[in-house]
MIPA-980347 format. One line per field, with one value per atom (N, C-alpha, C, O, CB): residue number from 1; residue in one letter; x, y, z; atom name. Coordinates in steps of 0.02 Angstrom, whole numbers, plus 50000, padded with zeros to 5 digits. Each point is the difference from the previous one (the first is absolute). Glycine has a CB too. Layout:
N
num	NUM; ...
residuo	a; ...
X	X; ...
Y	Y; ...
Z	Z; ...
atomo	CA; ...
END
This chain:
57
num	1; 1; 1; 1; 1; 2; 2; 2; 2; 2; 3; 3; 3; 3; 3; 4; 4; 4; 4; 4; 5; 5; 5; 5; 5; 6; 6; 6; 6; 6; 7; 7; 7; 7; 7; 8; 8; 8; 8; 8; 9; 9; 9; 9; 9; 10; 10; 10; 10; 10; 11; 11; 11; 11; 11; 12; 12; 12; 12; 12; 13; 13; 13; 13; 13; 14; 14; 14; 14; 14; 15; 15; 15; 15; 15; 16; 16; 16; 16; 16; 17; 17; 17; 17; 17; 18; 18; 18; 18; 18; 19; 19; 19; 19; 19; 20; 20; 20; 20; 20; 21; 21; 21; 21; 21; 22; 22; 22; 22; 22; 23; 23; 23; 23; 23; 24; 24; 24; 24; 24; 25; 25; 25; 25; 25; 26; 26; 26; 26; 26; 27; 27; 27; 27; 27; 28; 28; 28; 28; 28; 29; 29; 29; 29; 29; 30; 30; 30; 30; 30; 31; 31; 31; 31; 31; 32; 32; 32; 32; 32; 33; 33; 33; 33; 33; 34; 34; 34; 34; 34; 35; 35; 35; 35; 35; 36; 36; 36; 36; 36; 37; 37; 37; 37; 37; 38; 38; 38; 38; 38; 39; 39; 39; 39; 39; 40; 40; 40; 40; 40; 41; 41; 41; 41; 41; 42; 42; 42; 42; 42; 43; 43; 43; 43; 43; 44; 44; 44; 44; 44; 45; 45; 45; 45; 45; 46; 46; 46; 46; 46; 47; 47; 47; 47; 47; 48; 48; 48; 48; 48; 49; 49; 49; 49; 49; 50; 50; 50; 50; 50; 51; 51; 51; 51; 51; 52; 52; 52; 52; 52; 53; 53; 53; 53; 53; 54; 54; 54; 54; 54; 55; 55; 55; 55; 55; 56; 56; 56; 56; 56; 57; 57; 57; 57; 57
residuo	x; x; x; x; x; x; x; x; x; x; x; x; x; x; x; x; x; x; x; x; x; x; x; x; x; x; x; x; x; x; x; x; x; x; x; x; x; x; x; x; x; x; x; x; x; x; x; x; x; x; x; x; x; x; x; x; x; x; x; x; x; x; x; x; x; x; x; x; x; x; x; x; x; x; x; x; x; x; x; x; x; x; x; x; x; x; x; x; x; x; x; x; x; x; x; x; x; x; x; x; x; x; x; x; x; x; x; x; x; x; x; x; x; x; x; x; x; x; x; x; x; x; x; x; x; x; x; x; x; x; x; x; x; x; x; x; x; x; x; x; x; x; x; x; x; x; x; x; x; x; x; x; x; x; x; x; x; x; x; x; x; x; x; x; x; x; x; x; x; x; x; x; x; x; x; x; x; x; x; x; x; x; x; x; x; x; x; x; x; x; x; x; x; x; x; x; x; x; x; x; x; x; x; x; x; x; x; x; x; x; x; x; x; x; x; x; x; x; x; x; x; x; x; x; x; x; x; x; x; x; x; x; x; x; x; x; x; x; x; x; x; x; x; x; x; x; x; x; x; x; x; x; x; x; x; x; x; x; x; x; x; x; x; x; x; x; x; x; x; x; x; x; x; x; x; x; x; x; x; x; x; x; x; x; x
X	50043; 49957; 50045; 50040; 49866; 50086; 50028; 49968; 49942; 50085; 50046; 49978; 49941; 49956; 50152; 49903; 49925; 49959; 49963; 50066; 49954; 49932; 49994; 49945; 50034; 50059; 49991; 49979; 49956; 50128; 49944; 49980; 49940; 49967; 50123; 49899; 49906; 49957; 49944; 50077; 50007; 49962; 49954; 49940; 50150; 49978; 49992; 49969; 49966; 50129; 49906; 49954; 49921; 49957; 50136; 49913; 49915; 49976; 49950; 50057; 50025; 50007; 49965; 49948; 50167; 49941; 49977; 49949; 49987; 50112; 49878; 49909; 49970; 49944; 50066; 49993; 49952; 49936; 50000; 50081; 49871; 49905; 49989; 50035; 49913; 49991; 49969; 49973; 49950; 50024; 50030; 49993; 50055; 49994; 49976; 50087; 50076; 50003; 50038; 50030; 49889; 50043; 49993; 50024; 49956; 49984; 50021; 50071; 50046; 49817; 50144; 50081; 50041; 50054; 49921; 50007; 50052; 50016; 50052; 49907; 50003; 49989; 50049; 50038; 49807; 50134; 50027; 50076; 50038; 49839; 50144; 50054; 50041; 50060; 49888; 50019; 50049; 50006; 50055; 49901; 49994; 49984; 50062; 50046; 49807; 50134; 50051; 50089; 50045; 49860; 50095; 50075; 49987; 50050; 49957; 49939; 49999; 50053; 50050; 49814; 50136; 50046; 50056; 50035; 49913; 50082; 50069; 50028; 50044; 49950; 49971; 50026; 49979; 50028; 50088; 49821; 49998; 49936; 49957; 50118; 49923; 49931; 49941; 49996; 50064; 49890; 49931; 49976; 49965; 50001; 50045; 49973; 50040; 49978; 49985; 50123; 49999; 49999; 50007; 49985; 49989; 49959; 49944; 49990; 50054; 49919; 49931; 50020; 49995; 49959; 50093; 50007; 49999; 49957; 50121; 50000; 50007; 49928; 49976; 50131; 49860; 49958; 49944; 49971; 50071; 49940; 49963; 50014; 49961; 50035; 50099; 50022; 50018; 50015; 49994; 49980; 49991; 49926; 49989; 50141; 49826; 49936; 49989; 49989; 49942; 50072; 49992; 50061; 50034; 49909; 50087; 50032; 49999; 50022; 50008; 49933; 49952; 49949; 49993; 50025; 49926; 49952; 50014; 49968; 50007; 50084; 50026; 50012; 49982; 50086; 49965; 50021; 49955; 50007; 50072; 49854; 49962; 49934; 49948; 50090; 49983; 49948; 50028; 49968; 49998
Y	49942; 50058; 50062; 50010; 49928; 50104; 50063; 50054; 50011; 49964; 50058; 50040; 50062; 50014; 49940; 50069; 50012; 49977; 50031; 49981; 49924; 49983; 49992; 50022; 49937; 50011; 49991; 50086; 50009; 49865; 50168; 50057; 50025; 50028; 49991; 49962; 50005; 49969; 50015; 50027; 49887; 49963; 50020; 50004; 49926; 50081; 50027; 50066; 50016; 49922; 50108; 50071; 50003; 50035; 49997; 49911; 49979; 49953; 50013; 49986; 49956; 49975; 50038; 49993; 49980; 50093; 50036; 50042; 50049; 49944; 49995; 50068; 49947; 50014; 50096; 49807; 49980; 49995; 49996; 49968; 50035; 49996; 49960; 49992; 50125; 49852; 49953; 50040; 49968; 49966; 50091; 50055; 49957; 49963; 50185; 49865; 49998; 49927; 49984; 50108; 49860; 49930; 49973; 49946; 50022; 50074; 49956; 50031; 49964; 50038; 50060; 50033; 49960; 49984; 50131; 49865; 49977; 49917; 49981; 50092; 49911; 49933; 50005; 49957; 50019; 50087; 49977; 50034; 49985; 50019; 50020; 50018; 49941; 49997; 50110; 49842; 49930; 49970; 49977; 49990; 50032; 49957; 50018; 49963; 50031; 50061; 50030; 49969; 50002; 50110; 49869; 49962; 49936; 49967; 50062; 49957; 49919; 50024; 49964; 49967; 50121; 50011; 49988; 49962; 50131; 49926; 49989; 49931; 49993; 50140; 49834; 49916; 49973; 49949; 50065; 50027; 49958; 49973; 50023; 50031; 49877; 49960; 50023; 50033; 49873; 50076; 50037; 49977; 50039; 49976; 49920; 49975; 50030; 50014; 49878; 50133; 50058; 50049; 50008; 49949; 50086; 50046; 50012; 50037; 49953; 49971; 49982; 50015; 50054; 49861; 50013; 49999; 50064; 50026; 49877; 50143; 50091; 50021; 49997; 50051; 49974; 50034; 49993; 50049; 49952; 49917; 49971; 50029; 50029; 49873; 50080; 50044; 50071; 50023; 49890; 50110; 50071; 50051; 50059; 49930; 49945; 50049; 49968; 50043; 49962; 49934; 49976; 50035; 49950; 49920; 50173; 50014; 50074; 50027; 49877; 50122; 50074; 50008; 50046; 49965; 49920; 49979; 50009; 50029; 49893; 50042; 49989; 50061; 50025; 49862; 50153; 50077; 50033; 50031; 49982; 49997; 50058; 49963; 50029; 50041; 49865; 49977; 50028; 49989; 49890
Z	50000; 50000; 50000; 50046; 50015; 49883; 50007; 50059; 50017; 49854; 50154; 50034; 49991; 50040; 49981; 49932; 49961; 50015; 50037; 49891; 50054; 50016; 50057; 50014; 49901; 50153; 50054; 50026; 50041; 49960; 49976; 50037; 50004; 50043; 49938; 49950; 49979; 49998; 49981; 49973; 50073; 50031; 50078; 50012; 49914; 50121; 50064; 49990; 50049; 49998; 49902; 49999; 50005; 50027; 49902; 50026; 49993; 50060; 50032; 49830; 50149; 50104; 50036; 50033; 49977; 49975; 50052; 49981; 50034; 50013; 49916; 49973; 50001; 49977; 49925; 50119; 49981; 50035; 50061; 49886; 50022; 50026; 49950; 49950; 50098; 49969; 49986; 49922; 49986; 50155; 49835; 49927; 49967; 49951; 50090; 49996; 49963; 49977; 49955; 50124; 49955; 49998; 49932; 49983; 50140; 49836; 49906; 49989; 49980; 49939; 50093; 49989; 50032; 49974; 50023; 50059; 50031; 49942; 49972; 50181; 49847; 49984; 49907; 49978; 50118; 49872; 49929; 50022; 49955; 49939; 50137; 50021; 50025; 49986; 50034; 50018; 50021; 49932; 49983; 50145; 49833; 49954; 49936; 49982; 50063; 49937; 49959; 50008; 49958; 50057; 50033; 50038; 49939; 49985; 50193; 49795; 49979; 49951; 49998; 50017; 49945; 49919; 50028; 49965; 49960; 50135; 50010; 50046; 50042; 49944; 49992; 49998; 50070; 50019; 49900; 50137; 50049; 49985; 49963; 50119; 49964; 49982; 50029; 50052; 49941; 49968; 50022; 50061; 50032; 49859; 50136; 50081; 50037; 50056; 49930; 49991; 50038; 50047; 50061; 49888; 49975; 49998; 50036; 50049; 49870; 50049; 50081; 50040; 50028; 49964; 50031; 50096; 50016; 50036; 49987; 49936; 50031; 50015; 50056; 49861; 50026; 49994; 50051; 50023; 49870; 50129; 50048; 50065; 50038; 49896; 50076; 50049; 50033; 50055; 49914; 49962; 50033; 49999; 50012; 49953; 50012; 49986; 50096; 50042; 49772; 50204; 50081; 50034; 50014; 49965; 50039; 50015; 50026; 50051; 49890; 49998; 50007; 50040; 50041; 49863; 50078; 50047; 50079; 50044; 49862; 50095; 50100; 50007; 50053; 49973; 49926; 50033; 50015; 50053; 49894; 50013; 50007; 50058; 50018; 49833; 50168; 50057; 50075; 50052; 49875
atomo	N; CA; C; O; CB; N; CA; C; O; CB; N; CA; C; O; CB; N; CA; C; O; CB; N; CA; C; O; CB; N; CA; C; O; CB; N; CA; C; O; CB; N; CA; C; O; CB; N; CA; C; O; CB; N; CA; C; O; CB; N; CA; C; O; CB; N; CA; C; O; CB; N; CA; C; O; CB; N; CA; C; O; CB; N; CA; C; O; CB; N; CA; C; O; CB; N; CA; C; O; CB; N; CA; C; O; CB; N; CA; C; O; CB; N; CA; C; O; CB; N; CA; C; O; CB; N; CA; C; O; CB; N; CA; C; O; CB; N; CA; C; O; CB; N; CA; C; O; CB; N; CA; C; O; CB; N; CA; C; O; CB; N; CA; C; O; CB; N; CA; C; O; CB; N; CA; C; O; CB; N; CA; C; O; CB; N; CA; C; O; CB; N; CA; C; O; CB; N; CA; C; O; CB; N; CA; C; O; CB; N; CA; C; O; CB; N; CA; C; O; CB; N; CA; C; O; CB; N; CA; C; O; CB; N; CA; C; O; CB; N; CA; C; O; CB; N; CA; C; O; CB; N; CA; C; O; CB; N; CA; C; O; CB; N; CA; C; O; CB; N; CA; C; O; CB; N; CA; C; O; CB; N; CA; C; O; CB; N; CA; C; O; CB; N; CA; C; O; CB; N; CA; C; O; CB; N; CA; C; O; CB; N; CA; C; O; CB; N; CA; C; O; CB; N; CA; C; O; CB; N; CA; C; O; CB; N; CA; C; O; CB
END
């Protein structure tokens, strides 16, 4: 993962609301072009959309 994308990954992290989570989502997804696997992908995405959840409870 380029630092790039990790940074803008965590930007949108951090704005995220329940609005955001398709952005968030084609934003993990977009990682597929650069050679990582799509189950993944998931897992991240799984894990940081539950992860947001615990924070804002």
């Amino acid at each position: 993962m380029t630092m790039r994308r990790l940074r803008r990954l965590l930007i949108h992290l951090e704005q995220f609301t329940m609005n955001k989570t398709p952005h968030l989502y084609e934003e993990v997804m977009s990682m597929e072009v650069e050679g990582f696997d799509d189950d993944l992908l998931c897992s991240v995405f799984d894990y940081l959309v539950g992860r947001e959840s615990k924070a804002k409870a």
